[in-house]
N, C-alpha and C positions, 0 to 999 in steps of 0.2 A: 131359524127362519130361512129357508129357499134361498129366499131374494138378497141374502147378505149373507157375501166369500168372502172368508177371510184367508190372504193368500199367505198370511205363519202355518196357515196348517199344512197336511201334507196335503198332495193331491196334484191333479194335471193342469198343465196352464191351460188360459183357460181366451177364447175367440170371440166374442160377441159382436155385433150389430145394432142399432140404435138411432136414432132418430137427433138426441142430443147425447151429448157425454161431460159430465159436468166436473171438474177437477179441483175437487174442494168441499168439505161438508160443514161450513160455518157458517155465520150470520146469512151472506150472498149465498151460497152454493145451496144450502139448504133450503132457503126461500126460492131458488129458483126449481130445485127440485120439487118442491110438493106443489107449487104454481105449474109447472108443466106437465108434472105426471098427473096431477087432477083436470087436466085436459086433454088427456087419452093421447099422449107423446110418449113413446118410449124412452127412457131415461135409465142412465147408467151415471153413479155417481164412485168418482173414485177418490180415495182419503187415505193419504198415507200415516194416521193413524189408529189406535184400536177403539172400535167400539166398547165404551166402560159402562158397567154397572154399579150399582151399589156397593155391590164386593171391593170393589178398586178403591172405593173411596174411604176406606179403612185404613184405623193405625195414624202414624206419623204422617203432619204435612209436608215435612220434607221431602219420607220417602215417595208420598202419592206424587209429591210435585217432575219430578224425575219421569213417572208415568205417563204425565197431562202435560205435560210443556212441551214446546218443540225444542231442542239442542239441553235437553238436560236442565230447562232453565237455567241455559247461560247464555243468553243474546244480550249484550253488549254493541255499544256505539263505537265510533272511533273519532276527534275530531280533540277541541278544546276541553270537552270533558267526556267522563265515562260514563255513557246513559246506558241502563239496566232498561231492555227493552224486551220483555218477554210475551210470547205469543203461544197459545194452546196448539197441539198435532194431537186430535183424536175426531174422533165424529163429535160434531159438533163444533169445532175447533178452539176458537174464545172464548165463545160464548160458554163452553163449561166453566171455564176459570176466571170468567170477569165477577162482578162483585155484584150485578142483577141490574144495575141503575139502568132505566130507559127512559132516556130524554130526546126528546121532537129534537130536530135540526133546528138553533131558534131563527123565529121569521125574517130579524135583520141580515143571519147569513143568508138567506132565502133570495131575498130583495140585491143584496151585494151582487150572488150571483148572476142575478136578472141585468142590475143596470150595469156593472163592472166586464160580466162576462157574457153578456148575451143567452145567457139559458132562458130556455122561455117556460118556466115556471116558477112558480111562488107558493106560498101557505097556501090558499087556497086549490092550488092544484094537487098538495099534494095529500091533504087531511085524507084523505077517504083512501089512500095508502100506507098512511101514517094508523089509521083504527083499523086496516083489517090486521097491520102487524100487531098492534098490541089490543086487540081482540085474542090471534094467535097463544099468544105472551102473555095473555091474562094480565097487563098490565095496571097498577094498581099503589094506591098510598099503603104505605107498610102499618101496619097495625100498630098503633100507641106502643100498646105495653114491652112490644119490641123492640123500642124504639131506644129503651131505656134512659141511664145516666148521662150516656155520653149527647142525646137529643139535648137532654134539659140543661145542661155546663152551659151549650155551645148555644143553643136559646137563650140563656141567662147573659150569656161572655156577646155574644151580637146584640141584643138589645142595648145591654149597656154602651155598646162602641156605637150604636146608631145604622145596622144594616140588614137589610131583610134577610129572614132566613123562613127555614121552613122545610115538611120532609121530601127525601126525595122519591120520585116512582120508581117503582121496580117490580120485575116479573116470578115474583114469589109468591104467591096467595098463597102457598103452605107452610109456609120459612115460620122457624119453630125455635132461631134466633141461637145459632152454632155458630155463626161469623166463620163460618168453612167456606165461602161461596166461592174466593179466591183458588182455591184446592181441590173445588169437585166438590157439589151439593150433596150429602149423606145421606140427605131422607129423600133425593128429587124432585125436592119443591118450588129451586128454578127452573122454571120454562126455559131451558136454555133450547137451542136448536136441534142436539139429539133428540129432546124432548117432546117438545115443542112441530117440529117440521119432519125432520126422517120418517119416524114413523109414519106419518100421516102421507109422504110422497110412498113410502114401500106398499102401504096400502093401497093406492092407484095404480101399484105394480111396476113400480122402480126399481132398479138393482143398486147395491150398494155394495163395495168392494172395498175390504179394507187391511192395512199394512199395504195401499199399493201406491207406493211412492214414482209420482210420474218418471219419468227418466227420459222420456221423448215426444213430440208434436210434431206431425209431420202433414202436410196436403196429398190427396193425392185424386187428378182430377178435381169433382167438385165436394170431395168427401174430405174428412178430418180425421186421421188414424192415432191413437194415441198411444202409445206402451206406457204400464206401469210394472213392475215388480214390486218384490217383500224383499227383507235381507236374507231371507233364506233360500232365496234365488223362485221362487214361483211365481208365473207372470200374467197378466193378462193383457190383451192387445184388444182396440174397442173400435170399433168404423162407425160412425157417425156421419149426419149432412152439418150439424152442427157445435161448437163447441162454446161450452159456457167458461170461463178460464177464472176461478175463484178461489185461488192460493193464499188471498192474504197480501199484502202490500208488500210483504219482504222478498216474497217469493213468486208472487207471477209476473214482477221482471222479467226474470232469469228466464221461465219457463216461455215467455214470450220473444225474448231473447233468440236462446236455444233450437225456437221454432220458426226463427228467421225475419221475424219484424224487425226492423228498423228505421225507429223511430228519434229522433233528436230528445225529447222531452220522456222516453222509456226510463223508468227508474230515480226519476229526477222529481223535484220538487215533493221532497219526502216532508210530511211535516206530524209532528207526532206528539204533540199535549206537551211537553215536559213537566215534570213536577215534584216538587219538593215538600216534605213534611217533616213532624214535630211529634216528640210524645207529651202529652201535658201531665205533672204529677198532681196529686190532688189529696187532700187530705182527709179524705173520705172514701169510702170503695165505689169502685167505675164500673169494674166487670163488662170490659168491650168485648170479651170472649163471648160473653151469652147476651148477644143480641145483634142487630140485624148492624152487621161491618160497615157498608155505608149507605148509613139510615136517612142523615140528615146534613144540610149545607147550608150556605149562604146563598143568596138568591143574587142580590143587591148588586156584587160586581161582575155580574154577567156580560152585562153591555160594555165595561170596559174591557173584558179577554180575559179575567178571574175567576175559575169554578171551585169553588170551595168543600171539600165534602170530610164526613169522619170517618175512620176506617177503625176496622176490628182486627188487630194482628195475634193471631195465635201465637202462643206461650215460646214456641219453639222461634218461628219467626224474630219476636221481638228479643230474644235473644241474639240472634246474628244480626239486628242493626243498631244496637245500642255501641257507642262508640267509644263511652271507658273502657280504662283495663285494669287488672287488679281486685285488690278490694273496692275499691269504686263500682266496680262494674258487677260485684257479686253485690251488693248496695241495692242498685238499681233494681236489680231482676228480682231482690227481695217485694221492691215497690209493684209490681206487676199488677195486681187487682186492683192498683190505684190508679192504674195509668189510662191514657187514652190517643189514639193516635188519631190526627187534626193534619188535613193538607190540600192544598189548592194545586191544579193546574194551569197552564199559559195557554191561551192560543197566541200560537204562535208565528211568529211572523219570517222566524229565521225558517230556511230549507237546507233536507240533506239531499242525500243520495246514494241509491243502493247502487252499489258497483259492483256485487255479484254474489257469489258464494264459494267458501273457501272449507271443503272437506264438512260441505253440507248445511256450516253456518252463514247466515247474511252476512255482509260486508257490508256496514251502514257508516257511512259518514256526514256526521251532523255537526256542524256548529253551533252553538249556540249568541244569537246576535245581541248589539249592544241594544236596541227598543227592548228586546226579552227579559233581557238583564234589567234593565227596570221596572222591569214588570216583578221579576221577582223580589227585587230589593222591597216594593212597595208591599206586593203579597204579606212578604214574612215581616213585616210589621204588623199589615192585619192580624196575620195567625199568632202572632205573641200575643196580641190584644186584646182578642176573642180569649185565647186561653187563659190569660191573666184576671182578667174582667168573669171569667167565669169560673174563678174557684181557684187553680190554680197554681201550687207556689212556687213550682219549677218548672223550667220547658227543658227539655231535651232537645235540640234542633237539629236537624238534614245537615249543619253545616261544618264540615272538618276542621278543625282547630278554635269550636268554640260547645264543647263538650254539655256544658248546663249552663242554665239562665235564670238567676231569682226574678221571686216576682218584686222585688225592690228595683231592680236594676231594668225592668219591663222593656218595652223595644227602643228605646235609647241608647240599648248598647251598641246597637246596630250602625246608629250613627257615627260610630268611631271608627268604621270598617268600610273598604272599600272592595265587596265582593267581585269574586271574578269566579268566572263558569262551574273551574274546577275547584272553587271551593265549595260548592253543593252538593251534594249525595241526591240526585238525579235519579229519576225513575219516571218511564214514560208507555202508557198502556194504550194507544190510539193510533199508529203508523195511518197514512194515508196518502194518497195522491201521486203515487209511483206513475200511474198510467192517466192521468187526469182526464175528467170529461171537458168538454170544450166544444164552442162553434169556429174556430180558428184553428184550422188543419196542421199551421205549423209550431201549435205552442200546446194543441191535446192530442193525447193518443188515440179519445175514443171519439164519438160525437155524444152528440144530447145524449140518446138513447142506449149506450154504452157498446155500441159496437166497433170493433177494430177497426181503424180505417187502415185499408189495403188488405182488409180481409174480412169479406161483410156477414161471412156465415160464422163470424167469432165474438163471442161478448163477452166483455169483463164484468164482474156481477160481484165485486168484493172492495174492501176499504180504497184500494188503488184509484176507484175512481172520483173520489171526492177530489171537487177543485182546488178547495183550499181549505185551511183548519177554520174548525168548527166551534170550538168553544165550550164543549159537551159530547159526555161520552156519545161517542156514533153508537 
C-alpha cells in the first residue's frame, strides 16, 4: 500500500506536509487517526514500530513476544518492588498484545471525576462515544463454549464464596479460543487497533510511517515539525498545523519533555493497575490454552478497587513463572493441562513517576502504598477462595517464598504472613496519567478536552491522560 513507508527499507528520506501528525498508532493515535482522516484532514501517522501480519504471529510466544513488545519485553519498575510493566511497539501498539477485555470506564469513576475533579462530564455524556468505539470493536460477550473450564471453576469457586461474577466483553467475534491474544491474534479476530482503526484512517487517505521512531518536536512559528527516523538511519521530517502526541503513558513524557513543555505534574502521577496472580491445580483437565485467556471475572468487587479476571498462559509462558526448582518444578509443568491462571488487579491509589528514559527504556518509579497493600492482602484471599471452592487442590501463588498452597490449608495461611510489596510477583498492564486531564492548570497538563496547555495546536490523545486509576482495563 502507497500510503504506509516503512522507513527499514531502503530508500530516500522522506519531507511531508499535513494538516495533523499523529505520534503513535494505538488505542489514542489510531482512534484519532481514522476520526480525522474520515473528515477529509490530512493525516500522517508515525509509529516506531512494524506493521505485523499474520506471518509474525507464528511459532514461539517468546520469540513473537520480542517482535510486539517495546524494549524486548523487558519494562520493569523501579521502587519497593519490581513491577513487570510491558507495553506493545508496533501498529496498533497494545492493543495487539492486550487480552481483548473492553470495559466502559465504570460510571462511579465517571461521577468522582465530575464532583472531585471538576470535568464536566459523566455516563451520559459519554455512551454514544463509548458505542461508536465498540461498534468499531465489535465489542461483544465471548461465546459459551469458549469460554470453557476455567468460566465454570471460577463460576462454581464465586458462587460458593458468595460474589458476583460473570463473562467479560471483549473485541473478538472471531476468537476461535488460542489464548494467544497476549502474543499477537493468529487468526485476526481481535479487533485490535491495526485492525480495527488503521486501515479504515489509510482508507480516508492517511499516511502511516512505520520503524519511525520520533527523536524530535520542535515549533516552528504556528506549525509543528517532527523528525522521526528507523535504526537504519532513514528519516522522515513532517510539518504540520497540528499535533496529536500518543506515545503511550511511558513515553510521551519524555517526548513532551524533549519538545520543551514544562510542566510540574509532566510525567507524574503514574498509576498503573498492579496485579498479582495464582495458578490453580485441579484434578481434572482445564485446558486455559484452548480458550478465550481472559474470558471471565468477578464482578462483585468492582466498587471496592478489585478486578478479578482468568488468564490463559501459554505452555512456554507458564514455564518461566512457575517458582519451583528442581524436580518440584518438572512436577508442576507435568500438571499443565490441569492448571489455570486466576488474578485480580488494584486500583490504585499509590502514584509513580516516569523520570525519563535510559538507552530507550522508561525509567518508572513506583511504590507501591500501604491502602494497596491491603488491598492486596484482601484480594489474594479472595483468589484462594474462588480457587479453592472451585475444585482446586493446589494454588500456586504470585508470592516469593510461599511456593504451593493445599487446599487443606485454604487462605489461612496467609494470616500467618505479614506481606510486603516485594514479596509479590507484580505485574501491571494499564500505565496512565503521566500527563493528566484536569480544570486546574497547576495540577493537569492538559484541559478537559486534552490539549496541551501552553501549546493549543497539541493534543494528548493516549493513556497519559486519564486522571486517575480506573478500576478496569482502559
Amino acid at each position: 500500500m502507497s500510503q504506509v513507508v516503512d522507513l527499514a527499507q531502503p530508500g530516500a528520506d522522506e519531507s511531508i506536509e499535513a494538516d495533523v501528525v499523529i505520534v503513535g498508532s494505538g488505542a489514542g493515535g489510531a482512534a484519532a487517526a481514522r476520526t480525522l482522516a474520515s473528515r477529509g484532514l490530512a493525516v500522517v501517522i508515525l509509529e516506531a514500530g512494524k506493521f505485523l501480519g499474520r506471518n509474525d504471529y507464528a511459532g514461539s510466544v517468546l520469540v513473537r513476544s520480542a517482535a510486539i513488545y517495546a524494549s524486548l519485553g523487558l519494562q520493569y519498575t523501579v521502587g519497593n518492588a519490581s513491577i513487570f510493566l510491558p507495553t506493545g511497539e508496533a501498529v496498533g501498539g497494545t492493543t495487539t498484545i492486550n487480552a481483548g477485555t473492553c470495559l466502559r470506564t465504570p460510571p462511579w469513576i465517571l461521577r468522582h471525576w465530575r464532583e472531585e475533579q471538576g470535568l464536566d462530564f459523566g455516563p451520559q455524556d459519554l455512551d454514544p462515544y463509548f458505542e461508536r468505539v465498540e461498534s468499531w470493536l465489535e465489542v461483544g460477550v465471548p461465546d459459551a463454549k469458549l469460554l470453557g473450564v476455567p468460566a465454570t471453576v471460577i463460576a462454581q469457586g464465586a458462587e460458593r464464596v458468595g460474589i458476583a461474577h460473570g463473562p467479560l466483553m471483549r473485541n473478538a467475534p472471531g476468537c476461535d479460543g488460542q489464548a494467544a491474544c497476549c502474543f499477537g491474534c493468529p487468526t485476526g479476530a481481535k479487533r485490535s487497533a491495526d485492525i480495527a482503526m488503521i486501515p479504515a484512517a489509510l482508507q480516508s487517505g492517511a499516511m502511516l510511517f512505520t520503524h519511525a521512531r520520533v527523536h524530535e518536536v520542535r515549533t516552528e512559528g504556528r506549525e509543528t515539525v517532527v523528525h522521526a527516523r528507523s535504526a537504519e538511519g532513514r528519516s522522515v521530517s513532517v510539518r504540520a498545523r497540528s499535533l496529536v502526541m500518543a506515545a503511550g503513558a511511558l513515553r510521551t513524557p519524555s517526548l513532551l519533555r524533549a519538545a520543551g513543555l514544562r510542566h510540574p505534574m509532566l510525567g507524574r502521577q503514574l498509576t498503573i493497575h498492579p496485579a498479582v496472580g495464582a495458578l490453580g491445580v485441579f484434578p481434572f483437565h482445564v485446558g486455559m490454552d484452548a480458550c478465550v485467556p481472559q474470558g471471565y471475572g468477578l464482578e462483585g468487587l468492582r466498587q471496592q478497587g478489585l478486578l478479578f479476571e482468568t488468564a490463559g498462559l501459554p505452555f512456554e509462558v507458564t514455564a518461566i513463572s512457575l517458582h519451583a526448582i528442581g524436580p518440584r518444578y518438572v512436577e508442576w509443568l507435568e500438571q499443565y493441562p490441569h492448571m489455570l491462571a486466576f488474578g485480580f488487579n488494584v486500583r490504585d491509589t499509590s502514584r509513580g513517576r516516569v523520570l525519563g528514559h535510559v538507552r530507550g527504556l522508561p525509567l518508572v518509579r513506583y511504590d507501591v502504598g500501604a491502602a494497596d497493600m491491603t488491598q492486596f492482602s484482601f484480594g489474594l484471599r479472595v483468589l484462594f477462595d474462588v480457587l479453592f471452592q472451585g475444585g482446586a487442590h493446589t494454588v500456586l501463588p504470585g508470592i516469593y517464598g510461599m511456593d504451593e498452597v493445599a487446599a487443606r490449608q485454604g487462605s489461612r495461611i496467609l494470616d500467618a504472613r505479614s506481606l510486603a510489596a516485594s514479596d509479590l510477583d507484580l505485574s501491571a498492564y494499564h500505565p496512565m496519567g503521566t500527563a493528566r486531564m484536569g480544570v486546574d492548570p497547576a495540577t493537569s497538563v492538559v484541559d478537559e478536552v486534552g490539549r496541551v496547555r501552553g501549546a493549543k495546536e497539541w493534543v494528548v490523545c493516549d493513556g497519559s491522560v486519564v486522571p486517575s486509576s480506573i478500576g478496569a482495563n482502559p
